[in-house]
N, C-alpha and C positions, 0 to 999 in steps of 0.2 A: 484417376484423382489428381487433381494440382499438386505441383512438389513444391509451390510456394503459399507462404500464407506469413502474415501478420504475426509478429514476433513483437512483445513490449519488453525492452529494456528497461528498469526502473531508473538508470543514471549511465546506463553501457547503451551502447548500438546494438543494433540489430544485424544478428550476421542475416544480410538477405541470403546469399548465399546457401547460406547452411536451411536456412527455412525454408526458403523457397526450391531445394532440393531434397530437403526430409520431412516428409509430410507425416513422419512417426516423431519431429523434433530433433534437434539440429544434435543434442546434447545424445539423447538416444542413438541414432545413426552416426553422428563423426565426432562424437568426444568433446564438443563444442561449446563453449560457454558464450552468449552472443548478446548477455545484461553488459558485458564491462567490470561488473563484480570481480573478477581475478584478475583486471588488471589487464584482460586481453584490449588490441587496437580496436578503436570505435569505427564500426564499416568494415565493408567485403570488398575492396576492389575486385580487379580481372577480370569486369565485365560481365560476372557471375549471374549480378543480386537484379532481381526484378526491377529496383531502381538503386542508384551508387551512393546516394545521396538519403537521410533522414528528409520525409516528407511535412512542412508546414500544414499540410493539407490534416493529415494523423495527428489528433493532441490526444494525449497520453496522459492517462494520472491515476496515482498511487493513494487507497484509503485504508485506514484501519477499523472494520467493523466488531461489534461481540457476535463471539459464535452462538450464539441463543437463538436469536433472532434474524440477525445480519440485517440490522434497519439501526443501529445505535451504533451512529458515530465518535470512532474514542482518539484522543489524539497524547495521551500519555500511556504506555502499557505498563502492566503490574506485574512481576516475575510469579512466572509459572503458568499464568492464564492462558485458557484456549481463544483464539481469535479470529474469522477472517480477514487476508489480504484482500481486496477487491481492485484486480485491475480494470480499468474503463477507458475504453477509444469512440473517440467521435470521429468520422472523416466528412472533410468541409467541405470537401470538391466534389463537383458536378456528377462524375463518375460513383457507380452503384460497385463496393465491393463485397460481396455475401460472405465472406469465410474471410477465417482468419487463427494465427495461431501465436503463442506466447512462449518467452521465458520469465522467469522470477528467482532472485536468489537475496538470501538476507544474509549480511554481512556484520562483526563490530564495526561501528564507524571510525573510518580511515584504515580500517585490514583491507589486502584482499587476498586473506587466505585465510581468516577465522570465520564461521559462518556463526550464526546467533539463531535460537531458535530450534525449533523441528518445523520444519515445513512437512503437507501432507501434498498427496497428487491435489487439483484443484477439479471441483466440482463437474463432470465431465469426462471426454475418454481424457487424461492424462497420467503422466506418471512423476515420481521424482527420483533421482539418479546423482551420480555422485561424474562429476564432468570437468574436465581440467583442474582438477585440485579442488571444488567446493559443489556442495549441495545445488539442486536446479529443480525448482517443480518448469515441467512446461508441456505442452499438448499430446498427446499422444495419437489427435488426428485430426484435421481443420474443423476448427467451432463455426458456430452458422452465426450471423449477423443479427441483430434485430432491426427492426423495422424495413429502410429501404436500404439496406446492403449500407447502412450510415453510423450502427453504434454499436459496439462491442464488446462484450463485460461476462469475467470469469472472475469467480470466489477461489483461492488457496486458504485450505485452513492452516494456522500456522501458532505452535505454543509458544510464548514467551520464554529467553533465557529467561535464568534464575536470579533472584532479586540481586542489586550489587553490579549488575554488569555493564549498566549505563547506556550509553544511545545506542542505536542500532540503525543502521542503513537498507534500505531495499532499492532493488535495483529490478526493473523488468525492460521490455521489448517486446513492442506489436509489431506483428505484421499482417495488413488488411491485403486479400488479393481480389481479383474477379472470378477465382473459379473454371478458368478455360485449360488449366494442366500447364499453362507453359510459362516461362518466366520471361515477364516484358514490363515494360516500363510503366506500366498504367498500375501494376501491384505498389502499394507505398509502406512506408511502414516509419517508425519513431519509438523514442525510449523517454524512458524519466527515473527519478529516484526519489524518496523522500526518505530524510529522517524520522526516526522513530523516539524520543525520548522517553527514560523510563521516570514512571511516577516516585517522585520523592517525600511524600506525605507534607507536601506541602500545605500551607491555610488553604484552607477551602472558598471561594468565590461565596459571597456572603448577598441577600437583597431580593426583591420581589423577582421571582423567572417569568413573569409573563406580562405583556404589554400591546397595547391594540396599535392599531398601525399610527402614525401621527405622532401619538405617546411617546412618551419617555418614562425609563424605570431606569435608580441608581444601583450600581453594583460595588462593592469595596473589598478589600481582602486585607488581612492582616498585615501582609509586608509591604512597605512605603517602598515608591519609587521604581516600580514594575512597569510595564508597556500592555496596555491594553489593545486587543486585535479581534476580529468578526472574522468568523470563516466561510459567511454566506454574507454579506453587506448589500446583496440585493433586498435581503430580509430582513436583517437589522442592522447597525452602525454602532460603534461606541468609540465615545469623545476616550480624550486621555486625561479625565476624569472618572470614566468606565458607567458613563451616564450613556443608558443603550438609548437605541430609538428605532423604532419598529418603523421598518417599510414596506413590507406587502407579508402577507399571511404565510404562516410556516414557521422552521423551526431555523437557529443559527444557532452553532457553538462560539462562546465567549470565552476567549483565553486571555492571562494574566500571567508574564513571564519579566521576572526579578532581572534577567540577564546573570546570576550566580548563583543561587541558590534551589531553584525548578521552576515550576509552572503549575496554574490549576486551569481549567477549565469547568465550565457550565453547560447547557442547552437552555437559550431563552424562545421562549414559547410565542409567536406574535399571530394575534387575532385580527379580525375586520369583520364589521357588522355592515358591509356592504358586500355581498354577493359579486362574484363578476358573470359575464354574461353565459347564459346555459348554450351547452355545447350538444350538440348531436341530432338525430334524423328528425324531419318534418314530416315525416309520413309514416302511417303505421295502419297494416291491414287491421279489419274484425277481427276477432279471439285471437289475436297474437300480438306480440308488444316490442316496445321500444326501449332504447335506456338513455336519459338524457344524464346530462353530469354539470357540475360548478367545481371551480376549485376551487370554493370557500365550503370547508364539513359542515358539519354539522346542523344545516338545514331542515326545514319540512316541506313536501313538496305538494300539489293540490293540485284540482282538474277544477277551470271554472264550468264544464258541465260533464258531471259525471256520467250521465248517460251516453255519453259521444264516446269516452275517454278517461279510465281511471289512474290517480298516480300512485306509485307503492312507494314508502318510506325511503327507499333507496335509488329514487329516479327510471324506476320500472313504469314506463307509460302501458298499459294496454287499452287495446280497442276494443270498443263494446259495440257503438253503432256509426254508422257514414256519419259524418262532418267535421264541423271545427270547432277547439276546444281550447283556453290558455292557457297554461300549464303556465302557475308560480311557483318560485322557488325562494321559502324567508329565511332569514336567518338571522336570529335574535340572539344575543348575547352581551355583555356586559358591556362591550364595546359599541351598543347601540342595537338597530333593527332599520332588515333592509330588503326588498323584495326585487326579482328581474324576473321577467314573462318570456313565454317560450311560445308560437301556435301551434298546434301541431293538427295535419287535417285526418281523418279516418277513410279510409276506404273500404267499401266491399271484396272478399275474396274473390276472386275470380280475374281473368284476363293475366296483367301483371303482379296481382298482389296474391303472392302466396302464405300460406302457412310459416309461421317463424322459430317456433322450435321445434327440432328434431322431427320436421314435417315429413311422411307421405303423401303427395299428392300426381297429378298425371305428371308431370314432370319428373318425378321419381326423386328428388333432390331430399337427403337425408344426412343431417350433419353430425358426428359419431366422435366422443372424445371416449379415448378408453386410456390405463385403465383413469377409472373415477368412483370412488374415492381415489387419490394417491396423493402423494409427497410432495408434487412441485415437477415431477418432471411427468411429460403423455404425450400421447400422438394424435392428434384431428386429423379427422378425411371429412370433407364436405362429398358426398357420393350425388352423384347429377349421372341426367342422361345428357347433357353438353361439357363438354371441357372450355373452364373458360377460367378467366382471375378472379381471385376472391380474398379478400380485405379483409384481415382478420383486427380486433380489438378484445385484449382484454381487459376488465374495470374491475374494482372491487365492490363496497357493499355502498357505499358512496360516491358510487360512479367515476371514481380516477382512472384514467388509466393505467395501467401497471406495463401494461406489451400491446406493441402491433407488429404486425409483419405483412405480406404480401406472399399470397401459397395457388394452387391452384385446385380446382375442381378433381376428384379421381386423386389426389395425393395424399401419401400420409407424411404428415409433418411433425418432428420430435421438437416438442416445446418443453420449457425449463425455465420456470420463474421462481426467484428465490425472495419468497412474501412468508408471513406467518401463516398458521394455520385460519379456515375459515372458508367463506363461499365465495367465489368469485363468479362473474361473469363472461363468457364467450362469445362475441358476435361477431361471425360472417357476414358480409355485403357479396352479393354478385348482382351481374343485370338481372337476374332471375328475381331478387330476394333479398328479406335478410332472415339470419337464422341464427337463434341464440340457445347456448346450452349452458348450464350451472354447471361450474367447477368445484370441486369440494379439495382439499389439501387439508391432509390429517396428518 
């Protein structure tokens, strides 16, 4: 197994070193703190570290989610509350690095020898340990990558100190490697940190939370002379007036901070009643089916001949008989009404077009998630009589994506997505096929 892997610092370096030689965690095997949290030097010199240098390539970033769900965004915490930390790496370079591994450690802001909080191991093999003088959740043995060896994301649950205690610091370090056991310079890695402040029952952000895109909604709050800020402004904007404006569909938190006294925050909601273009296959055999997707919800979707091709509520195309059919996709809401067309053609089984779920056929290709029902985390094997690649996507009931990765035929793959409870979908692609199964998370 590689003895380096992706280490995130939240505001520290990353000892490559130490990660890239303890593939049980740096803090585990050599006492190591490699956030920067206690104050240790930022970087491994001695020629050690997979690379000497934090990687531009590696961006690194620190979020506070609720432990309920782990989908609500919070950016003031409440003393005592359960939380996750969600560390998340993107790597931007060309190079594919599949694994990877972390530290995390929460500090008072400007200690580095008070830790804040209880940190738990994070979702995953890891553990937490008490390492150069302070608390460290971090890996307990290289996490696998999502998609193409390009994004990286582990939950820490983590309880708030107790009311009173005021900001809070976190500090992590990724390190992304390639997987080959040895430490070389193509492993990269980076850190970050953020503040945490604690909620002060400040005025609460007052005014309509929701706004179609183009639109504008005002927002106000009791205390005069605050700075208004967007923490998604591809989503929406807001003047320093706190007059939002909605730019493309989704959700943005809106923050309102006095500069002395706290801050509040919102979630404003932004609509569009123009669909964007449907995403997904143009081919789909007899009795077995497709999943087309929008990233505008809440649509209805339709077959212009149902006899060729029918749609299920949720972007489930199946095929009934040979040919070609349109598949629309509307979406009405207050914000207007708005349709985008899809073709999609049907084929007969036989030759190339196989069965799509959990098919038996002379090919022997049978796609197996177990267990199912379960939590969020299982393993898929695609079973074939050829070994070959196979393109995984998962969607929810509205066709998003939630996970892709890339696995191969004859493998079992431990998958882990952290969504609420409900159905989700699974679809394999190989040259053979595609092949979809229902995921249940209870």
């Amino acid at each position: 197994m590689k003895k380096t892997f992706i280490l995130l610092p939240l505001v520290g370096l990353l000892c490559y070193t130490v990660l890239s030689s303890n593939s049980t965690g740096p803090g585990f095997a050599s006492g190591l703190d490699c956030t920067g949290a206690s104050g240790a030097a930022v970087g491994c010199g001695s020629g050690l570290c997979h690379s000497t240098v934090a990687s531009p390539s590696i961006t690194v970033t620190i979020q506070l989610y609720d432990a309920a769900t782990g989908t609500v965004l919070i950016t003031n915490y409440v003393g005592g509350t359960a939380y996750k930390l969600r560390i998340t790496g993107n790597n931007t370079g060309g190079t594919s690095l599949p694994k990877f591994g972390f530290q995390l450690a929460v500090m008072k802001s400007g200690s580095t020898t008070v830790n804040e909080g209880t940190l738990s191991a994070g979702i995953g093999v890891s553990h937490v340990g008490t390492y150069a003088g302070i608390k460290i959740s971090e890996h307990g043995a290289p996490f696998v990558a999502s998609g193409t060896g390009s994004t990286y994301t582990v939950d820490i649950p983590w309880i708030a100190p107790v009311a009173g205690t005021g900001d809070v610091k976190a500090f992590a370090t990724l390190n992304a490697v390639n997987g080959d056991g040895l430490a070389g310079p193509t492993d990269l890695w980076n850190n970050t940190s953020l503040v945490i402040h604690e909620s002060t029952g400040f005025p609460a952000i007052t005014g309509t939370m929701t706004v179609c895109t183009g639109a504008t909604t005002a927002l106000t709050d009791a205390t005069t002379g605050g700075t208004w800020s967007s923490l998604n402004s591809s989503v929406a904007t807001v003047a320093s007036t706190g007059v939002v404006t909605g730019v493309s569909a989704g959700t943005a938190i809106i923050s309102y901070n006095d500069g002395t006294t706290g801050s509040a925050s919102t979630t404003v909601t932004v609509t569009t009643g123009t669909p964007t273009a449907i995403t997904g296959p143009t081919v789909v055999c007899t009795t077995t089916h497709i999943i087309l997707s929008d990233a505008v919800a809440g649509g209805v979707w339709s077959s212009s001949a149902t006899g060729v091709a029918t749609a299920g509520t949720n972007g489930v195309i199946s095929g009934v008989t040979a040919g070609s059919t349109t598949i629309s996709y509307t979406v009405t809401n207050a914000c207007g009404t708005g349709t985008v067309t899809h073709t999609v053609t049907v084929k007969p089984l036989g030759g190339t077009c196989v069965s799509a779920v959990n098919p038996t056929t002379a090919i022997g290709t049978e796609l197996k998630v177990f267990p199912n029902p379960n939590s969020g985390s299982f393993t898929v094997n695609l079973q074939s009589d050829e070994n070959t690649q196979a393109d995984v996507v998962i969607t929810n009931m509205v066709g998003e994506t939630i996970k892709e990765f890339t696995t191969m035929t004859n493998k079992e793959t431990e998958v882990t997505i952290y969504r609420p409870v409900g159905i989700y979908f699974l679809t394999a692609r190989t040259t053979q096929g595609i092949y979809v199964s229902r995921v249940l998370l209870q």
